[in-house]
ROKEMI-129790 format. One record per residue: x, y, z of N, C-alpha, C in turn. Coordinates in steps of 0.02 Angstrom, whole numbers, plus 50000, padded with zeros to 5 digits. Atoms other than C-alpha are relative to their C-alpha. Layout:
residues N
XYZXYZXYZ;...
END
This chain:
residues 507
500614998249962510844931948817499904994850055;500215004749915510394926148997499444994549988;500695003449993509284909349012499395004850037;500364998449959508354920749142499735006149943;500384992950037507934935649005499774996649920;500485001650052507324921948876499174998350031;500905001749981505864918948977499475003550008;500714993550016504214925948960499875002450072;500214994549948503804941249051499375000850052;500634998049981502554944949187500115006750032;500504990649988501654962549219500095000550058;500254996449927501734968949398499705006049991;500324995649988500304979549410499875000050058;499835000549945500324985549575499265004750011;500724997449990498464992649651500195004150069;500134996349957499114999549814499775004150035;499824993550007499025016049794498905000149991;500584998050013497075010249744499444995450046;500325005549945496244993649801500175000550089;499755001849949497414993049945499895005350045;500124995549969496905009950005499275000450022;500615001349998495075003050009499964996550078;500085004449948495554991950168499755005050064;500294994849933494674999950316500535002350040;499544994849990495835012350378500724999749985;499274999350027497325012150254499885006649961;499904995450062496795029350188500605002750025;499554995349999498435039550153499705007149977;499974992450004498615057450123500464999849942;499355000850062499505064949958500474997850005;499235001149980501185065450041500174993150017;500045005049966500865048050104500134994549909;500195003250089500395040249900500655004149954;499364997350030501845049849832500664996050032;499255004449966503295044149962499754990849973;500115009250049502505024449894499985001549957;499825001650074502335027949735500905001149954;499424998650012504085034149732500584992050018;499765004449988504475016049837499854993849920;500125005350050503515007249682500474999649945;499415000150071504625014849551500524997150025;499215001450004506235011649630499814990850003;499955010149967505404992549670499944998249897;500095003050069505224992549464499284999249971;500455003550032503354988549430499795004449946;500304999350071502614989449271499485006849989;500504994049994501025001149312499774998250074;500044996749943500615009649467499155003349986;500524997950021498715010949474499785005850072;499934995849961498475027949564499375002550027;500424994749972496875029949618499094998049939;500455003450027494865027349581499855007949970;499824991349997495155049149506499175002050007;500624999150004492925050549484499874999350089;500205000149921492835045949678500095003850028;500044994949965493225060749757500385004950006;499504994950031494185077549730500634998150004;499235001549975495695070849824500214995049966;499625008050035495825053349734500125004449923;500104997050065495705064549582500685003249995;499354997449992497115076549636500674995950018;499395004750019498165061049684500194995949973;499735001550059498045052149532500415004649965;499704992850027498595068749448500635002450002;499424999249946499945071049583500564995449961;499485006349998500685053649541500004999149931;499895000050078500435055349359500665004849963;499384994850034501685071449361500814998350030;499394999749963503065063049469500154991749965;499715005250029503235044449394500154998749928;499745000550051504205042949245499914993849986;499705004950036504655026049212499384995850011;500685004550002502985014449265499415004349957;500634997450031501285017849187499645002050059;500624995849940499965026349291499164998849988;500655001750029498295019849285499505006550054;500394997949948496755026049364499384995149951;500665003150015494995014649376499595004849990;500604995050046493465021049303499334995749954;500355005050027491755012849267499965000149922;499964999650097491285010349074499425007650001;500614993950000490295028049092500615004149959;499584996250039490795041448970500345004950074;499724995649959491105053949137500484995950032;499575005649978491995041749226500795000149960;499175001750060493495038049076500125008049988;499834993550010493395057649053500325000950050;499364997949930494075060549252500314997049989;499355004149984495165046249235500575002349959;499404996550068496105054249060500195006450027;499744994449957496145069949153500375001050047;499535000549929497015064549296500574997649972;499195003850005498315052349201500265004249952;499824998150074498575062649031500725003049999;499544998449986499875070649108500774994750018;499715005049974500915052749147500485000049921;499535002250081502405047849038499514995849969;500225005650040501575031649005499134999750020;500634998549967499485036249045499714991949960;500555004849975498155021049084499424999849998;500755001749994496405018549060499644993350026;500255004249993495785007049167499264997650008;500384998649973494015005049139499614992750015;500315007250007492734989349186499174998450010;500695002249986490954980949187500024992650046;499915007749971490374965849303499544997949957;500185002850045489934952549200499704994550019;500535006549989489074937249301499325002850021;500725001949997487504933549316499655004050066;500394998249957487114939549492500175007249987;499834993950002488054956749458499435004849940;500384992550040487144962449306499204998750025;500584998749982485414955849373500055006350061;500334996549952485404965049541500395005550020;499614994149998486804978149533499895004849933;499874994550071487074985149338498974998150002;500585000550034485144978749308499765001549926;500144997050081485334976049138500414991949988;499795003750053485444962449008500664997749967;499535002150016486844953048954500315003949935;500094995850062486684962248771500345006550027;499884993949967486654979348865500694999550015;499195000149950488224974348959500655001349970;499495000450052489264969848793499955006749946;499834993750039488814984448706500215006650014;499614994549972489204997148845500644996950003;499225000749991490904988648874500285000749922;499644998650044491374988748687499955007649973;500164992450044490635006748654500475002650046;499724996249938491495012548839500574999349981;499355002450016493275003548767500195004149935;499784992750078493065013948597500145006150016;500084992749987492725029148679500725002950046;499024999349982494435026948797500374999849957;499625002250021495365021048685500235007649916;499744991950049495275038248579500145003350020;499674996149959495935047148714500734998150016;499465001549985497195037748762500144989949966;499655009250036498445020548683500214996850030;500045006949947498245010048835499564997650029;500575003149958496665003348895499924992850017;500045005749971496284989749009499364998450010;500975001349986494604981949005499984994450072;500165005749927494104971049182499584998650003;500505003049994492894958949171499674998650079;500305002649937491964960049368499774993750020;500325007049968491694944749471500094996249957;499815003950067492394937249300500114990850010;499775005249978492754922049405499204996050006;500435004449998490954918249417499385002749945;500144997750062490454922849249499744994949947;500115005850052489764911849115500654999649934;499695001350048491004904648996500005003749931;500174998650074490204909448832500075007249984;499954993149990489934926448881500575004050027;499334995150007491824932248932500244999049940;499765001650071492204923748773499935006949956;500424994650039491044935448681500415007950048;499844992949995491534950648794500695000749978;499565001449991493274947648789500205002149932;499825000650081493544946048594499655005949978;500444993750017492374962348609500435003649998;499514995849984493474972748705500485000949944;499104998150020495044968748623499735001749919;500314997150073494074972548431499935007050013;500074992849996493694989848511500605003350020;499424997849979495514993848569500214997050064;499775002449939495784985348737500634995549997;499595003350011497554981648733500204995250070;500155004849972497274971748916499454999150014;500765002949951495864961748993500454995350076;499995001649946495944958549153499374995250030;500515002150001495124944549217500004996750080;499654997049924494804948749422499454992650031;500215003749945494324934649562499735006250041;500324995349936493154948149650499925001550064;500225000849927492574940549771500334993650041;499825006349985493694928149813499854992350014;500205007250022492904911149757500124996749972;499615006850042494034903649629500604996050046;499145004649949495274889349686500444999749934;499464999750060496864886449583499984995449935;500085005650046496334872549469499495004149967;500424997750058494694881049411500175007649971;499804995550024495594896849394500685001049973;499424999950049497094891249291499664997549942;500485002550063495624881349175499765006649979;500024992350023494974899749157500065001349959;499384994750053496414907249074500014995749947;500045005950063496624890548973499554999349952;500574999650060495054892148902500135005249978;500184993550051495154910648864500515000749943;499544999150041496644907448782499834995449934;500105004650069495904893048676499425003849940;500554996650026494274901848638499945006049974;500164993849986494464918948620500685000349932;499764997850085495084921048414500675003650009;499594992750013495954939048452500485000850073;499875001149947496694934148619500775001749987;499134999550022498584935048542500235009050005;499854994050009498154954348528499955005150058;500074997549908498044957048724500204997050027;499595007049935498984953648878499364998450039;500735005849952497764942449011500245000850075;500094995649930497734950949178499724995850061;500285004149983497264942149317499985005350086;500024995449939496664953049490499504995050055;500365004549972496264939049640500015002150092;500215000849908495504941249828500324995450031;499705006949954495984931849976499444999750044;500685000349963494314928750042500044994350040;499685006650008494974909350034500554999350037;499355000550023496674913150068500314998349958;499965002150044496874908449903500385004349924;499994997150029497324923749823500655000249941;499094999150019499394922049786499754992649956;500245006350046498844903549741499645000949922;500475001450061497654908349613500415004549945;499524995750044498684921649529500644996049979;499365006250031500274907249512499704995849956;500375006150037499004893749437499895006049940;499884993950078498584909449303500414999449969;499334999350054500394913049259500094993549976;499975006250026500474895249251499904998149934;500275000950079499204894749121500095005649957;499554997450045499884907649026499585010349995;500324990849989499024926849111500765004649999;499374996050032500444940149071499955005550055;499844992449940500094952449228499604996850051;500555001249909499584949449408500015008050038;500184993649967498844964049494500064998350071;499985003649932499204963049662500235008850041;499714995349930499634975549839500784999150039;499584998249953501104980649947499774995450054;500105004249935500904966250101499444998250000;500805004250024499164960150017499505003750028;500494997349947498194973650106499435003749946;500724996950039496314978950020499474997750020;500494998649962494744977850040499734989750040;500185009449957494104960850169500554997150009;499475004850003495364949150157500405002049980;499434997650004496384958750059500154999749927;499615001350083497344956649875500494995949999;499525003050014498704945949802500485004050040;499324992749954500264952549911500614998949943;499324999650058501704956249775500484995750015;499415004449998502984951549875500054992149982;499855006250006502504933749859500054997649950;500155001350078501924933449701500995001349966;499584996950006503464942649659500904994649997;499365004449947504754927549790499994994149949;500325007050028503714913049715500415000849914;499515002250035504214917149544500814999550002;499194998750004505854922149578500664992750019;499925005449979506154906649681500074993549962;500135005650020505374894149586499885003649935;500035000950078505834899349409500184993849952;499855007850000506354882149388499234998149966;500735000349988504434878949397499455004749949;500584995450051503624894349308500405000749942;499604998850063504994897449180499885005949997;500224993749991504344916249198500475004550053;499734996149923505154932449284499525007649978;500424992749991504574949549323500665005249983;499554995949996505634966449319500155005450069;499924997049937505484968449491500714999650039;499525000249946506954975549607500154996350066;500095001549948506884962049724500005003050088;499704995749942508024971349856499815006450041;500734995449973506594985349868499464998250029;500605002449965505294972649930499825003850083;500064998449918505794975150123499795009450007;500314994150001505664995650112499495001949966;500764999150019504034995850007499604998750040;500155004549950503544984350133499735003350056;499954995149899503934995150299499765005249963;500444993150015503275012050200499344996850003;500764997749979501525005450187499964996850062;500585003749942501394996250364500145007250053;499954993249982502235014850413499465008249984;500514997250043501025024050300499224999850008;500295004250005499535015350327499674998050067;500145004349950499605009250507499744993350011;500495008549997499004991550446500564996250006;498975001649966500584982150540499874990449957;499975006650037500814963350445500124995250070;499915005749932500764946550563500795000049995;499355001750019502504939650627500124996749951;499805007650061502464924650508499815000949950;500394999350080501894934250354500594999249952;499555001350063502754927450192500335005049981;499594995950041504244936250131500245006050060;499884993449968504224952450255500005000450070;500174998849950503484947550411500924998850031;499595002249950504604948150567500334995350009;499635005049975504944931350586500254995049939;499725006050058505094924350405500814998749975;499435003450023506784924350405500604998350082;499905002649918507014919250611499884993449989;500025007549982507584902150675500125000750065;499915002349906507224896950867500034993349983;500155009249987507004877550825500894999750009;499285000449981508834870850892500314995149942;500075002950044508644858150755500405006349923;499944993750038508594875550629500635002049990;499634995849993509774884250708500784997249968;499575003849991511154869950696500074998349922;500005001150084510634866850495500325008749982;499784990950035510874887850473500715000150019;499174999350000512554887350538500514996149960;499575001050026513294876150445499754997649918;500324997050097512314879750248499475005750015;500674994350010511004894450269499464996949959;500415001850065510194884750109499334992750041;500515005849962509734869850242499135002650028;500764996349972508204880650304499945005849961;500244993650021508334896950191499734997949904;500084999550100507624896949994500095005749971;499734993450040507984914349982500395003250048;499704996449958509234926150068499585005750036;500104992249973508734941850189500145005649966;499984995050047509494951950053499785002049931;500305001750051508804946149924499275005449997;500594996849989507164954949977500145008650041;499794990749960508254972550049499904999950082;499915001649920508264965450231500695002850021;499305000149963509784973550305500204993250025;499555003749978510934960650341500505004550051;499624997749967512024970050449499465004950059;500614999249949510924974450614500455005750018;499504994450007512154989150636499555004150090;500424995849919511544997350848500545006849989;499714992749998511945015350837499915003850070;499904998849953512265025850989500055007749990;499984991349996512325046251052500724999949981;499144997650032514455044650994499984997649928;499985000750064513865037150815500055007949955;499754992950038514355051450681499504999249958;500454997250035513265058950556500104995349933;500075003150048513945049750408499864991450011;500385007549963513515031250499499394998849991;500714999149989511795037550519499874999649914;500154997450076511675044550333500044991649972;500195004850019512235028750281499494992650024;500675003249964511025017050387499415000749975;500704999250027509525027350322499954997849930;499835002250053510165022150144499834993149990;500125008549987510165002550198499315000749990;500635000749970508445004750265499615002949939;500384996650042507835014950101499645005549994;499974991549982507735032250143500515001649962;499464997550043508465043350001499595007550014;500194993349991508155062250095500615003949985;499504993850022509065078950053500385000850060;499524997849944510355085750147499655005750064;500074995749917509265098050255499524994750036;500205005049995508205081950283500434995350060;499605003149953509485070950360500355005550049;499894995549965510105085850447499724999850084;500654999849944508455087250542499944994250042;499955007449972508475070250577500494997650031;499364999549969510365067750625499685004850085;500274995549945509555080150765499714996750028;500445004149959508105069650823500314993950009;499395006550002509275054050810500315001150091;499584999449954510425061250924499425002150071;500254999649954509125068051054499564993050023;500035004749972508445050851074500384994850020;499425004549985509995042851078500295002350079;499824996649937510365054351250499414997350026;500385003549969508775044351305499934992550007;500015009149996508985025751257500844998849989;499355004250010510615016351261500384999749926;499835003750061510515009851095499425002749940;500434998350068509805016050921499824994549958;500035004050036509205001150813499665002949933;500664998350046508255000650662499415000449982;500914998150000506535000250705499945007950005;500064993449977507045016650799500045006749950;499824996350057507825023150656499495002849958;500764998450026506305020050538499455003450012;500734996049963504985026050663500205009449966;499754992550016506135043750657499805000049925;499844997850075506245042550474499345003149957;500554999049993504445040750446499725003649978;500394993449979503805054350541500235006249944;499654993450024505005066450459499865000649919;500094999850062504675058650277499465001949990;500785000150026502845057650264499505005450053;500254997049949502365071750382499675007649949;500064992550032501205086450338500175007249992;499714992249984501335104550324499925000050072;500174999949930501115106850511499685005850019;500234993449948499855121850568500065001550062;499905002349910499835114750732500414992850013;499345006149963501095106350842500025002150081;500114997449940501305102551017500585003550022;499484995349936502195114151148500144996750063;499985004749933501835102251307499375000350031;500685003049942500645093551419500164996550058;499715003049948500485089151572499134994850015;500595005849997499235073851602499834998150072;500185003649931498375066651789499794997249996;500415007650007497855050051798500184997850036;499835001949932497645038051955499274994049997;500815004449977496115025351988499425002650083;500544997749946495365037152126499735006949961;500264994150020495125053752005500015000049939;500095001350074494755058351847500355003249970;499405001150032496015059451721499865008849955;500064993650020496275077651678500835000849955;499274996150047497635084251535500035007149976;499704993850022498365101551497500285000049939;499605001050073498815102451326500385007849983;500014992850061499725118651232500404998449940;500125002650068499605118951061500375008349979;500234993350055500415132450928499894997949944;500434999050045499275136650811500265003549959;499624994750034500215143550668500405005450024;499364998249942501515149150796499825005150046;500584998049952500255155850904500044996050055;500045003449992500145148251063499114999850038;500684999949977498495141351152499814994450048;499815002049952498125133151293499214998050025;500775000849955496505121351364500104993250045;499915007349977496195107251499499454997549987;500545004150007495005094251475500014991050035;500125004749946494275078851571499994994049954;500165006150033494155060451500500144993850012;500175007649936494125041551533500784998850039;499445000149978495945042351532500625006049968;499834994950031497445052451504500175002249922;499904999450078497565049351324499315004349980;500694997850025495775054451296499955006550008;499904991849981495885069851390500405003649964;499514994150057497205076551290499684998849933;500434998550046496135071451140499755005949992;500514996149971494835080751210500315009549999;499674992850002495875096851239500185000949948;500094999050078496575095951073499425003549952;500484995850035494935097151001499565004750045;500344994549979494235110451127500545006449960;499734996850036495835119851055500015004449936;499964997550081495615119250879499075001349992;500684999750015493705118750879499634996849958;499945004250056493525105550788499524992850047;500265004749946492425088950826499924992549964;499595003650035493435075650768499764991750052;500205006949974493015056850830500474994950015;499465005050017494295044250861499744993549987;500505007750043493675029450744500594991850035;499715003249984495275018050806500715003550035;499324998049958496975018850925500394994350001;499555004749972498335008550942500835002350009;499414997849964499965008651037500424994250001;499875004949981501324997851015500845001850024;499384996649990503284998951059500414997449957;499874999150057504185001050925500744994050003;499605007050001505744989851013499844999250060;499745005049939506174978451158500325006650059;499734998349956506634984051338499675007250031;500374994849969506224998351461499845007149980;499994989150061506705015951345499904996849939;500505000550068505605008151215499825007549959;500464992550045505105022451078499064994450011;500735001750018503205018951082499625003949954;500234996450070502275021250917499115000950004;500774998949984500395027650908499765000949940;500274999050064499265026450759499325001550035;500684999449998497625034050751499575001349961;500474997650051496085036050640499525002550036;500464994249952495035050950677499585001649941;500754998550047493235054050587499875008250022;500764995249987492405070850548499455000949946;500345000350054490995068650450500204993149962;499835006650055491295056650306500584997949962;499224999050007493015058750306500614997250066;499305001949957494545048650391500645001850013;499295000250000496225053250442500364994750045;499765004249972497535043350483500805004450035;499514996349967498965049650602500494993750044;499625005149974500505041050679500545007250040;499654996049938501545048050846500784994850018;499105006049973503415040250893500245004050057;499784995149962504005045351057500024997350070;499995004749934504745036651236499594999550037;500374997649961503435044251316499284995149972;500615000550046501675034751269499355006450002;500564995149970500405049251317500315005149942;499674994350043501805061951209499784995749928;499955002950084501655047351059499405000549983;500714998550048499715048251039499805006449992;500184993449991499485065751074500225001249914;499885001350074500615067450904499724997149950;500395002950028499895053350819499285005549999;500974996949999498155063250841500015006349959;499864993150014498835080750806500334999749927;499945001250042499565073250653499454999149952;500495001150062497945067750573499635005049997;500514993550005496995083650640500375006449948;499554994850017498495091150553499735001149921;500284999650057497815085150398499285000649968;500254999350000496315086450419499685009949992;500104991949992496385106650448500274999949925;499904999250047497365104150292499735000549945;500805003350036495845096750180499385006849992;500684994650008494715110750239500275005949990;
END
């Protein structure tokens, strides 16, 4: 037996799919939470929490969704300690190989005075009655102590040793609001582990903010002291500041097992394409210098650097580019590359589509390759994308023609078919992106808002693809849409017509 598989295990529970979809405009769409949850399995984690299913028909139908397509992880879904509450959530997972109950109460002092408004007493007897009442539905429940980080001692003790007497085979014990540092939140765990009698008969969960930046920190000082699962996000993205980001959590042990003596059963070599699906998914793009994934973490300009990397890699690297599923081989494809080049490329990059799939794509490949020089792999991805995570399509464009100038006002022609219909309006606006908004929705009839835009180019040099994300409001409802296309005026128009796409879908 391997030194590396005597060492004690940690949990990747992965929240993406739930917390991380909380961050102001990371909502996905089914098709969007399926193509990731499909990246989570192949990345290995433990449980895949799918969704808050009581929040709203759709989080309901895509817990449900993701409960009938992942085999091998567990499937959670959150759910307060209310009997209706744990009823949607069993309804949505029951169907999962391995089904989840995640349900929780907040437990400090300021939470139950001026939120739950109720008594410490009150608090412990709904969480152990709410943990009985899961726990006869289903033989996995997770109890989560709220704001647990600024909780009184005596009293997680007491809840804690509650839970796990009523069935709670984890407790989770979550940095909310991001206010613990790593010293008082590795004493924490230390205590709960000293104090807490029945503690041997539950794993010790640990779910931490980055309010601080503190979040990856505080979740290592845990495992340290001896928590058995870190809950954490795809590129740390949730609500404010954000969540533990996996990957690091993920590097850190892997790196420095030396140090933790601990590993996970994570696919390292899946990090990088989990990675690019949600900042593809999502539109929430990661800094250059972000740990593990960003752009530049595994770039050397210092001449100093460069001169150590050439002659050991180890002089400046602690982990490889492949290590984390970084292509190593930068591979520039061209309009004379062949179909099986391509096929395999999208493979590197972590794209596993069917044969009429790459087909389609081999197609759009090649017609932008008769426009730019050079195919890379940003370009690649952008294509891949669109084609993976794209809706049914009612409507799609036909062509536009746009006028814009700083002496007149910016008029666009859009035509649209409408379920292969075609239809045809102009409209006025500040500029020509807007205007074709604008026509769009005189088109469909629809009176859709654009809540955010952004435009960036997807690579280097003059026949850039330029990529367009947009979030569009109607009512109390967001979509999120993304456009790829040399043209920028052709890439948001898409982007837009994409989220209205789903949006017609919805209603």
């Amino acid at each position: 037996m391997s030194e590396k598989s005597d060492m004690r295990r940690i949990y990747i529970f992965d929240t993406t799919l739930r917390d991380g979809e909380q961050s102001p405009g990371c909502t996905m769409n089914l098709k969007d939470k399926l193509l990731l949850a499909e990246h989570l399995e192949e990345l290995r984690v433990d449980i895949i929490e799918g969704g808050f299913a009581i929040a709203s028909k759709g989080d309901f139908e895509s817990v449900k969704a993701i409960s009938g397509v992942v085999r091998n992880a567990s499937v959670a879904s959150l759910c307060r300690a209310l009997e209706k509450d744990i009823d949607c959530a069993w309804e949505a997972v029951r169907g999962a190989a391995y089904p989840r109950i995640h349900t929780f109460i907040a437990t400090s002092p300021i939470h139950m005075e001026y939120k739950l408004k109720m008594q410490p007493n009150e608090v412990f007897a709904r969480a152990v009655k709410m943990v009985e009442y899961a726990r006869n539905l289903c033989g996995d429940v997770e109890f989560s102590l709220e704001d647990c980080s600024r909780s009184e001692r005596d009293f997680i003790y007491r809840m804690i040793e509650g839970v796990i007497n009523a069935g709670a085979s984890t407790v989770n014990i979550p940095d909310t609001v991001g206010y613990a540092v790593p010293e008082q939140f590795a004493a924490l765990i230390a205590d709960i582990r000293a104090n807490v009698p029945n503690i041997d008969k539950a794993r010790i969960a640990v779910h931490c903010h980055n309010d601080l930046g503190l979040a990856v920190a505080n979740s290592l000082a845990a495992v340290k002291a001896g928590a058995d699962q870190v809950e954490c996000t795809v590129n740390g993205i949730g609500e404010r500041a954000g969540n533990t980001a996996m990957e690091e959590i993920v590097m850190a042990l892997e790196t420095r097992i030396d140090f933790y003596q601990a590993r996970t059963n994570i696919d390292t070599t899946k990090i990088y394409p989990a990675s690019r699906c949600v900042v593809n998914v999502t539109g929430s793009r990661i800094q250059a210098n972000k740990a593990i994934v960003g752009e530049n973490a595994f770039a050397h300009e210092s001449g100093i650097h460069q001169h150590g990397m050439l002659s050991n890699p180890l002089t400046y690297e602690i982990m490889t580019p492949e290590s984390i599923g970084l292509p190593a081989n930068k591979m520039v494809l061209g309009k004379h590359s062949g179909k099986h080049a391509f096929e395999s490329r999208l493979k590197e990059l972590g794209f596993n589509l069917d044969t009429e799939r790459i087909g389609e794509l081999f197609g759009k490949f090649k017609d932008l390759a008769d426009r730019k020089k050079f195919v890379n792999d940003a370009d690649i991805e952008a294509l891949a994308y669109d084609l993976q995570t794209k809706v049914v399509e009612g409507v799609k464009l036909n062509r536009f023609n746009a006028i814009a100038s700083n002496v007149i006002t910016p008029v666009s022609t859009v035509r649209l078919m409408v379920n292969g219909r075609p239809s045809e309006e102009v409209a006025v606006g500040d500029g020509p992106i807007s205007a074709s908004f604008a026509a769009v929705n005189s088109i469909l009839g629809i009176d859709a808002q654009l809540e955010s835009f952004d435009l960036v180019a997807v690579t280097g040099g003059r026949d850039a693809q330029s990529e367009a994300t947009v979030r569009v409001r109607e009512g109390d409802r967001a979509y999120h849409g993304r456009g790829v296309s040399t043209d920028v005026i052709e890439a948001s128009i898409l982007a837009y017509i994409q989220a209205v796409n789903v949006l017609l879908a919805e209603k």
